[in-house]
C-alpha positions as CSV (number, residue, x, y, z in Angstrom):
1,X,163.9,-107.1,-76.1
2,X,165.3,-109.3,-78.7
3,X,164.1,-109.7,-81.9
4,X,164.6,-113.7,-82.2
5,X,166.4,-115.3,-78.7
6,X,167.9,-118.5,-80.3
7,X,169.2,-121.5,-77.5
8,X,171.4,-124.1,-78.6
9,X,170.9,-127.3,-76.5
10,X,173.7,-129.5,-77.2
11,X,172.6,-133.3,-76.2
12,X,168.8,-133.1,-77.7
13,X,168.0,-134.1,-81.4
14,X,164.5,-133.7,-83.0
15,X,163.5,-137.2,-82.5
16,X,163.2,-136.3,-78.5
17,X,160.7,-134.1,-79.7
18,X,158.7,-136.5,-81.6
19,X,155.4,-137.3,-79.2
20,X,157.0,-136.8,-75.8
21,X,158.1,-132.8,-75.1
22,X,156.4,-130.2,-76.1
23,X,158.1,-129.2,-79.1
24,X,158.7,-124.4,-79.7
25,X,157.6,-122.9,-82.9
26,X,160.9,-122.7,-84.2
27,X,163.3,-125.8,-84.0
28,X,166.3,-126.9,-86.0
29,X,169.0,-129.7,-85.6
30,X,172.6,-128.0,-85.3
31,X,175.7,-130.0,-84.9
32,X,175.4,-132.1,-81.5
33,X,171.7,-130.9,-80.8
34,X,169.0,-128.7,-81.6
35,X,168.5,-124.8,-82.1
36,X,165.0,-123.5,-80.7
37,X,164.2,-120.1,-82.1
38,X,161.7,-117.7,-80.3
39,X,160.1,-114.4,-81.4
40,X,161.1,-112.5,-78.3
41,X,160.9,-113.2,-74.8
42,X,157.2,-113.8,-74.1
43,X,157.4,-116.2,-77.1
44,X,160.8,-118.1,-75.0
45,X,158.3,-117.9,-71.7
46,X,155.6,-119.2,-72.8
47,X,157.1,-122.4,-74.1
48,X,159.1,-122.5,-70.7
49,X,155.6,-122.5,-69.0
50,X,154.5,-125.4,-71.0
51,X,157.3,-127.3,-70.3
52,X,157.2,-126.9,-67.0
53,X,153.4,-127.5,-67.3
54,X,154.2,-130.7,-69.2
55,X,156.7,-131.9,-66.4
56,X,154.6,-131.1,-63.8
57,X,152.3,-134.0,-64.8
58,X,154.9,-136.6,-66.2
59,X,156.4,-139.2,-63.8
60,X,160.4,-139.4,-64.7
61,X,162.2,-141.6,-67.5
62,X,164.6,-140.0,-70.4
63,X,162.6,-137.3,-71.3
64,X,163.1,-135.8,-67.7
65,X,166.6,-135.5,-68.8
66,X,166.1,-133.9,-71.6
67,X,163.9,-131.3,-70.4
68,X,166.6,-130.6,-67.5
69,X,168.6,-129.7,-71.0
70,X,166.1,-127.7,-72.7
71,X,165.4,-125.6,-69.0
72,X,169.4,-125.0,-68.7
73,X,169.4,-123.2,-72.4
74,X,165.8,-121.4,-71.5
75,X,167.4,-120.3,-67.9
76,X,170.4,-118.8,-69.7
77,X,168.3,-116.8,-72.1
78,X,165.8,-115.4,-69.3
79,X,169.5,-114.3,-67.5
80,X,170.2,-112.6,-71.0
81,X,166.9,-110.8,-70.8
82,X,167.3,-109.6,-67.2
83,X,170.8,-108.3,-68.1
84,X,169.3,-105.9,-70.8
85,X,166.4,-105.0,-68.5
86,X,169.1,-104.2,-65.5
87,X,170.9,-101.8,-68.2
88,X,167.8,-100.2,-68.6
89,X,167.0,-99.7,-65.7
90,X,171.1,-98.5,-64.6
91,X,170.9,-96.2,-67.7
92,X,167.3,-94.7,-66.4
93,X,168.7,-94.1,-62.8
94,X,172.1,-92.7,-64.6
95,X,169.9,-90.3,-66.2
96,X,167.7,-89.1,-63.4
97,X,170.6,-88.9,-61.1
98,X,172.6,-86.7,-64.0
99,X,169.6,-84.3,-63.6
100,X,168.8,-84.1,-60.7
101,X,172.1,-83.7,-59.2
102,X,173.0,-80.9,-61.0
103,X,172.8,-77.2,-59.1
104,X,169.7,-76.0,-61.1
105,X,165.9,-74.9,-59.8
106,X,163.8,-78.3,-59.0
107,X,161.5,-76.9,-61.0
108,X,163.8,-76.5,-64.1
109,X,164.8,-80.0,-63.4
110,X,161.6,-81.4,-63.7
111,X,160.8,-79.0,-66.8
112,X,164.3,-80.6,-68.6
113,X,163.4,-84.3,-66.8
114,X,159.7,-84.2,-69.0
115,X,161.3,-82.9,-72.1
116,X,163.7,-85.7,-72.2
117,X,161.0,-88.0,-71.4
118,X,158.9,-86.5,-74.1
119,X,162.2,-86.6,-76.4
120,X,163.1,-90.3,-76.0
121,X,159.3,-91.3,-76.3
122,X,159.6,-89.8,-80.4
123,X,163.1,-91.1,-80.9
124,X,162.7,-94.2,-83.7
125,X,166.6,-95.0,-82.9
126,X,169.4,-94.3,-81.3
127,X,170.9,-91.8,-82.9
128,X,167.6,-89.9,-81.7
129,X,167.4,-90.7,-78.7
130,X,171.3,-89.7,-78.1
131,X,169.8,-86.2,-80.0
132,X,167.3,-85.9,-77.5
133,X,169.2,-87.0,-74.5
134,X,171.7,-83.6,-75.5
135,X,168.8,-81.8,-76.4
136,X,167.1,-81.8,-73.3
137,X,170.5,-81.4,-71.0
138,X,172.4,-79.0,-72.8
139,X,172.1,-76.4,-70.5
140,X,173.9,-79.3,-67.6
141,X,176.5,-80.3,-69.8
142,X,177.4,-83.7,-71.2
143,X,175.8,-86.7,-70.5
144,X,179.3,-89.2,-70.2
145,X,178.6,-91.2,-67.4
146,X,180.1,-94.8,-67.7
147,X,177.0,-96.9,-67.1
148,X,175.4,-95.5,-70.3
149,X,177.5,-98.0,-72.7
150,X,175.5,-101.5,-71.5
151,X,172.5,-99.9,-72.5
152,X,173.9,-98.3,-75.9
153,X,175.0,-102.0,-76.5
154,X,171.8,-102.9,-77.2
155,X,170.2,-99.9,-78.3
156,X,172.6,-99.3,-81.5
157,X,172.3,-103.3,-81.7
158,X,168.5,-102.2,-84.2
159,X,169.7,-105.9,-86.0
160,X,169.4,-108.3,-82.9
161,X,167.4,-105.8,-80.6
162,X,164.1,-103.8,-81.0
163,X,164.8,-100.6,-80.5
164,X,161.1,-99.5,-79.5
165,X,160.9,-101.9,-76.7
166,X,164.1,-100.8,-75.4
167,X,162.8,-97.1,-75.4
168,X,159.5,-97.9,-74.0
169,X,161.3,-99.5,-71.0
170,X,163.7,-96.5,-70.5
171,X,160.6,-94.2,-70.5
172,X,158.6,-96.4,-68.3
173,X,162.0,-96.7,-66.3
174,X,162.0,-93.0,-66.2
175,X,158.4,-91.9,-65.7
176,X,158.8,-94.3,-62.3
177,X,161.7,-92.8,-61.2
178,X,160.2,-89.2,-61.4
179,X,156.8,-90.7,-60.1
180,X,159.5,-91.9,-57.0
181,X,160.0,-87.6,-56.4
């Protein structure tokens, strides 16, 4: 969900790279060690998957070291990832649970459950999708639960985060849920 996940591994320089680990895309020597720069999450686990690939077949010396270093920075960034995916996935269930607790028809839940799926699935950023979030539940009130800011962290975030891919999950988040009914 980020646009560019950048790990800072303090203790490797780019002559470790030189020949003997698999080097990213994306590298640059920072004070103490080395930046590695990749273009979103499938970018960061693919490289991880090399490495491991990589270590898999290598018998142990310095570079085994190193790698242990590289794996530390990767871990933390996958962590990273999974914390915006949970907020999803707490913001979808926040959402479902806001409609379809309310004292309404089930069938004018699931009419106003679709058209704020169909409104967040045109929203290009988050002021839309905030637009179609009060759109589509006017008629329950305000949407103020708590759980709703981890999410917006990210979502208002358009310079470190890609918007679209956060508002594909939160449909795909959302059609599940209602697919759960």
């Amino acid at each position: 969900m980020k646009l560019e996940i950048e790990v800072d591994v303090i203790g490797v320089h780019l002559a470790d790279f030189e020949g003997k680990i698999v080097a990213p895309a994306f590298i640059d020597s920072v004070d103490g060690g080395v930046k590695l720069t990749f273009l979103g999450i499938d970018s960061l686990k693919e490289y991880k998957s090399e490495l491991m690939k990589e270590d898999a077949e290598a018998v142990s010396g310095p570079e085994t070291e190193i790698k242990e270093k590289i794996n530390k920075g990767l871990k933390k960034a996958i962590s990273d990832h999974i914390n915006v995916m949970e907020s999803i996935r707490v913001y979808s269930e926040a959402l479902f649970t806001f409609i379809y607790s309310t004292d309404a028809h089930r069938e004018d839940k699931k009419y106003i459950f679709n058209e704020l799926i169909e409104g967040l699935r045109i929203a290009e950023n988050d002021g839309e999708l905030d637009t179609a979030i009060k759109d589509s539940t006017y008629e329950m009130g305000e949407f103020t639960i708590g759980y709703k800011m981890a999410f917006r962290k990210y979502s208002c975030d358009f310079v470190n985060y890609d918007f679209l891919a956060l508002r594909d999950q939160l449909v795909t988040d959302l059609v599940g849920l209602q697919k759960s009914l």
